[in-house]
Steps between C-alpha positions, in 0.01 A plus 500: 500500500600886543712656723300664784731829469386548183158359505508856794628748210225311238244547764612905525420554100160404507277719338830596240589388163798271635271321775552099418154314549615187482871578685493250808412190227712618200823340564382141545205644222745517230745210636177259435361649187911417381497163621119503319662576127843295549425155579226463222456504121115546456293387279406737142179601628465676882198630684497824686241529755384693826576328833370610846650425838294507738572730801288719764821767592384870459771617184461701182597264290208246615187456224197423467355272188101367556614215205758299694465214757716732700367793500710760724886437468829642316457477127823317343480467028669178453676369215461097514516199268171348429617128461650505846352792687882630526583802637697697293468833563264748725474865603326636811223758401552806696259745325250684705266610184263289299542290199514823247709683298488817404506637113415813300162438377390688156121650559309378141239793519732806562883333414601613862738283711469374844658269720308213637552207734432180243472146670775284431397173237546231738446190222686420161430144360847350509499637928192336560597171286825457766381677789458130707896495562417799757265327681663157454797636666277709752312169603868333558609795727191441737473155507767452733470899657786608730346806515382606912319757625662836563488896562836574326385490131885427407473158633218457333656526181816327627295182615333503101909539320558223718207320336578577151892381552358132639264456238736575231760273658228248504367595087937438424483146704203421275650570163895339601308190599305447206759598295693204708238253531543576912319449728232825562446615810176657622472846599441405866825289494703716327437742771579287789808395345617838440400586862793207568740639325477845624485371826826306464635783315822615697692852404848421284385181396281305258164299663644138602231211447412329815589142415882592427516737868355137649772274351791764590382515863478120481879419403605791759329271781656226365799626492517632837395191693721294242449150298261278602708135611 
Protein backbone atom coordinates (compact mmCIF):
# COMPACT_ATOMS: atom_id res chain seq x y z
CA UNK A 1 0.00 0.00 0.00
CA UNK A 2 1.00 3.86 0.43
CA UNK A 3 3.12 5.42 2.66
CA UNK A 4 1.12 7.06 5.50
CA UNK A 5 3.43 10.35 5.19
CA UNK A 6 2.29 10.83 2.02
CA UNK A 7 -1.13 9.42 2.07
CA UNK A 8 -1.05 12.98 5.01
CA UNK A 9 0.23 15.46 2.11
CA UNK A 10 -2.52 13.57 -0.51
CA UNK A 11 -5.08 14.04 2.13
CA UNK A 12 -3.96 18.09 2.38
CA UNK A 13 -4.76 18.63 -1.62
CA UNK A 14 -8.16 17.67 -1.55
CA UNK A 15 -10.39 19.86 -3.17
CA UNK A 16 -7.09 20.82 -5.77
CA UNK A 17 -6.20 19.70 -9.14
CA UNK A 18 -3.22 17.41 -7.79
CA UNK A 19 -5.51 15.62 -5.04
CA UNK A 20 -4.99 11.61 -5.86
CA UNK A 21 -8.45 9.75 -5.37
CA UNK A 22 -7.30 6.62 -5.55
CA UNK A 23 -3.59 7.40 -3.70
CA UNK A 24 -3.66 4.90 -0.62
CA UNK A 25 -4.54 1.80 -3.35
CA UNK A 26 -2.42 2.98 -6.35
CA UNK A 27 0.81 1.38 -5.71
CA UNK A 28 -0.37 -2.21 -5.26
CA UNK A 29 -3.32 -0.77 -8.04
CA UNK A 30 -0.87 -0.60 -10.74
CA UNK A 31 1.58 -3.50 -9.38
CA UNK A 32 -1.65 -5.91 -10.03
CA UNK A 33 -3.04 -4.42 -13.16
CA UNK A 34 1.07 -5.25 -14.35
CA UNK A 35 1.04 -8.62 -13.14
CA UNK A 36 -2.77 -8.59 -14.95
CA UNK A 37 -1.15 -7.83 -18.68
CA UNK A 38 2.28 -9.88 -18.19
CA UNK A 39 1.53 -13.33 -17.40
CA UNK A 40 -1.21 -13.70 -20.18
CA UNK A 41 -1.65 -13.66 -23.97
CA UNK A 42 -5.50 -13.20 -24.41
CA UNK A 43 -7.57 -14.33 -26.62
CA UNK A 44 -8.51 -11.96 -30.20
CA UNK A 45 -11.72 -10.95 -28.92
CA UNK A 46 -12.07 -9.19 -25.10
CA UNK A 47 -15.09 -7.89 -23.26
CA UNK A 48 -15.12 -4.65 -21.40
CA UNK A 49 -17.71 -4.36 -18.85
CA UNK A 50 -18.87 -2.43 -15.59
CA UNK A 51 -18.11 -4.15 -12.26
CA UNK A 52 -19.41 -3.05 -8.80
CA UNK A 53 -17.91 -3.80 -5.42
CA UNK A 54 -19.97 -3.73 -3.04
CA UNK A 55 -19.25 -1.43 -0.03
CA UNK A 56 -21.37 0.76 2.61
CA UNK A 57 -18.16 3.43 3.53
CA UNK A 58 -19.32 7.13 3.12
CA UNK A 59 -16.61 8.30 -0.04
CA UNK A 60 -17.00 10.31 -3.22
CA UNK A 61 -16.03 7.95 -5.32
CA UNK A 62 -18.95 5.41 -4.17
CA UNK A 63 -22.08 4.97 -6.93
CA UNK A 64 -25.11 4.20 -7.26
CA UNK A 65 -26.56 1.92 -10.38
CA UNK A 66 -30.55 0.59 -9.82
CA UNK A 67 -29.41 -2.26 -12.77
CA UNK A 68 -26.83 -4.27 -10.83
CA UNK A 69 -27.18 -7.13 -8.26
CA UNK A 70 -25.02 -4.81 -6.26
CA UNK A 71 -26.35 -1.88 -6.26
CA UNK A 72 -24.25 0.72 -4.02
CA UNK A 73 -20.39 0.09 -4.34
CA UNK A 74 -17.10 1.51 -6.18
CA UNK A 75 -17.53 1.28 -9.91
CA UNK A 76 -14.30 -0.55 -11.48
CA UNK A 77 -14.50 -0.88 -16.20
CA UNK A 78 -12.81 -4.10 -16.67
CA UNK A 79 -11.05 -5.41 -19.52
CA UNK A 80 -11.44 -9.44 -19.38
CA UNK A 81 -11.28 -12.45 -21.70
CA UNK A 82 -14.57 -13.97 -22.41
CA UNK A 83 -13.40 -17.69 -22.80
CA UNK A 84 -11.90 -17.64 -19.34
CA UNK A 85 -13.38 -14.72 -17.47
CA UNK A 86 -9.56 -13.42 -17.21
CA UNK A 87 -8.73 -10.40 -15.84
CA UNK A 88 -6.76 -8.43 -17.91
CA UNK A 89 -7.08 -5.10 -17.28
CA UNK A 90 -9.44 -2.62 -15.03
CA UNK A 91 -9.70 1.03 -14.00
CA UNK A 92 -11.44 2.39 -10.89
CA UNK A 93 -14.21 4.97 -11.88
CA UNK A 94 -13.69 8.03 -9.92
CA UNK A 95 -16.10 10.48 -11.67
CA UNK A 96 -18.60 12.32 -9.62
CA UNK A 97 -20.94 13.42 -12.78
CA UNK A 98 -23.31 11.31 -14.79
CA UNK A 99 -22.89 9.21 -17.80
CA UNK A 100 -22.75 12.44 -20.33
CA UNK A 101 -20.66 14.27 -22.35
CA UNK A 102 -20.78 17.44 -23.31
CA UNK A 103 -20.72 18.81 -27.18
CA UNK A 104 -21.57 21.94 -29.18
CA UNK A 105 -24.95 21.32 -30.41
CA UNK A 106 -26.05 23.20 -33.85
CA UNK A 107 -29.84 24.70 -33.26
CA UNK A 108 -31.75 23.48 -36.85
CA UNK A 109 -34.36 26.41 -36.66
CA UNK A 110 -32.04 29.47 -36.04
CA UNK A 111 -28.21 27.80 -36.90
CA UNK A 112 -27.20 28.93 -33.28
CA UNK A 113 -24.82 26.76 -31.17
CA UNK A 114 -25.13 25.50 -27.73
CA UNK A 115 -23.55 23.19 -25.53
CA UNK A 116 -25.47 20.32 -24.16
CA UNK A 117 -24.95 17.39 -21.82
CA UNK A 118 -25.63 14.19 -24.39
CA UNK A 119 -25.91 10.65 -22.69
CA UNK A 120 -23.16 8.49 -23.38
CA UNK A 121 -24.19 5.22 -26.01
CA UNK A 122 -23.73 2.53 -23.63
CA UNK A 123 -24.27 -0.57 -26.41
CA UNK A 124 -22.41 -1.37 -29.80
CA UNK A 125 -23.11 -4.93 -31.20
CA UNK A 126 -19.64 -6.43 -31.11
CA UNK A 127 -19.65 -5.06 -26.83
CA UNK A 128 -22.73 -6.70 -26.23
CA UNK A 129 -21.76 -9.99 -28.37
CA UNK A 130 -18.51 -10.42 -25.71
CA UNK A 131 -19.70 -8.65 -22.82
CA UNK A 132 -20.12 -12.35 -20.75
CA UNK A 133 -16.16 -12.40 -20.13
CA UNK A 134 -16.99 -9.41 -17.56
CA UNK A 135 -19.34 -11.14 -15.75
CA UNK A 136 -17.71 -14.57 -16.21
CA UNK A 137 -14.74 -13.21 -14.55
CA UNK A 138 -16.97 -11.12 -12.03
CA UNK A 139 -18.85 -14.43 -11.00
CA UNK A 140 -15.17 -16.10 -10.42
CA UNK A 141 -14.08 -13.15 -8.15
CA UNK A 142 -17.17 -13.74 -5.78
CA UNK A 143 -17.44 -17.19 -5.71
CA UNK A 144 -14.77 -17.67 -3.38
CA UNK A 145 -15.07 -13.68 -1.81
CA UNK A 146 -12.21 -12.60 0.49
CA UNK A 147 -13.75 -9.54 0.64
CA UNK A 148 -14.93 -8.48 4.76
CA UNK A 149 -16.74 -5.91 6.01
CA UNK A 150 -15.12 -2.55 6.64
CA UNK A 151 -15.24 1.41 7.26
CA UNK A 152 -11.88 2.15 5.52
CA UNK A 153 -13.03 2.05 1.83
CA UNK A 154 -9.18 1.32 0.90
CA UNK A 155 -9.45 -2.10 2.23
CA UNK A 156 -12.27 -2.53 0.56
CA UNK A 157 -10.71 -2.27 -2.63
CA UNK A 158 -7.55 -4.00 -1.36
CA UNK A 159 -9.60 -7.18 -0.21
CA UNK A 160 -11.27 -7.15 -4.20
CA UNK A 161 -7.18 -6.76 -6.00
CA UNK A 162 -6.60 -9.53 -3.82
CA UNK A 163 -9.53 -11.33 -5.46
CA UNK A 164 -8.75 -10.56 -8.95
CA UNK A 165 -4.83 -11.75 -8.43
CA UNK A 166 -6.25 -15.43 -7.04
CA UNK A 167 -8.61 -15.87 -9.66
CA UNK A 168 -6.25 -15.12 -12.35
CA UNK A 169 -3.65 -17.39 -10.77
CA UNK A 170 -6.37 -19.91 -10.73
CA UNK A 171 -7.70 -18.96 -14.86
CA UNK A 172 -3.33 -19.58 -15.62
CA UNK A 173 -3.50 -23.12 -13.58
CA UNK A 174 -6.47 -23.91 -15.83
CA UNK A 175 -4.97 -23.21 -19.20
CA UNK A 176 -1.02 -24.82 -18.19
CA UNK A 177 -2.94 -27.92 -17.20
CA UNK A 178 -4.89 -28.45 -20.14
CA UNK A 179 -2.30 -27.47 -22.19
CA UNK A 180 -0.37 -30.43 -20.11
CA UNK A 181 -2.99 -32.90 -19.80
CA UNK A 182 -2.56 -32.14 -15.68
CA UNK A 183 -4.37 -32.65 -13.40
CA UNK A 184 -7.05 -29.40 -12.78
CA UNK A 185 -7.59 -28.25 -9.68
CA UNK A 186 -10.83 -26.68 -8.46
CA UNK A 187 -11.11 -23.22 -7.47
CA UNK A 188 -11.70 -24.17 -3.81
CA UNK A 189 -8.45 -26.28 -3.87
CA UNK A 190 -6.42 -24.12 -5.60
CA UNK A 191 -7.05 -21.70 -2.89
CA UNK A 192 -6.26 -23.83 0.00
CA UNK A 193 -3.18 -24.88 -1.55
CA UNK A 194 -2.01 -21.50 -2.15
CA UNK A 195 -3.01 -20.64 1.47
CA UNK A 196 -0.08 -23.57 2.15
CA UNK A 197 2.32 -22.18 0.40
CA UNK A 198 2.09 -18.73 1.64
CA UNK A 199 1.94 -20.02 4.90
CA UNK A 200 5.20 -21.96 4.54
CA UNK A 201 6.55 -19.13 2.69
CA UNK A 202 9.77 -17.98 4.66
CA UNK A 203 11.69 -14.46 3.70
CA UNK A 204 15.17 -15.25 1.54
CA UNK A 205 14.02 -18.44 0.50
CA UNK A 206 11.83 -20.39 -1.92
CA UNK A 207 8.47 -22.40 -0.29
CA UNK A 208 9.91 -26.02 0.73
CA UNK A 209 7.22 -28.91 0.20
CA UNK A 210 6.34 -30.62 3.35
CA UNK A 211 7.23 -34.20 2.50
CA UNK A 212 11.05 -33.28 1.77
CA UNK A 213 11.21 -30.91 5.45
CA UNK A 214 9.76 -34.54 6.94
CA UNK A 215 12.48 -36.80 5.45
CA UNK A 216 15.39 -34.16 6.35
CA UNK A 217 14.21 -34.01 9.98
CA UNK A 218 13.99 -37.81 9.79
CA UNK A 219 17.78 -38.62 8.82
CA UNK A 220 18.83 -35.71 11.41
CA UNK A 221 17.12 -38.00 14.22
CA UNK A 222 18.68 -40.74 12.87
CA UNK A 223 21.67 -39.48 12.79
CA UNK A 224 21.84 -38.16 16.16
CA UNK A 225 20.79 -41.25 18.09
CA UNK A 226 23.00 -43.31 15.51
CA UNK A 227 22.49 -46.81 13.49
CA UNK A 228 20.10 -49.03 14.51
CA UNK A 229 22.18 -52.68 15.62
Amino acid sequence: MSDPGEDRQNDQRKGTPGYDHLFRVRPLMESIKYACRAYYHPHQLLSIDERMVPSKTRNGMKQYMKAKHTKWGFKLFVLADPKNGYTCDFNIYCAYTGETVERRIQNTQDNSWSRRKVPVPTALTEYNKFMGGVDLSDALVKCHNVEQKTKKWYKTIFHHFVGIAVVNGYILHKELAQQRNAKLLTQKSFREDLCKQLVDFKPGRAPVAAAPVEAAASEEAEGAVGPTP
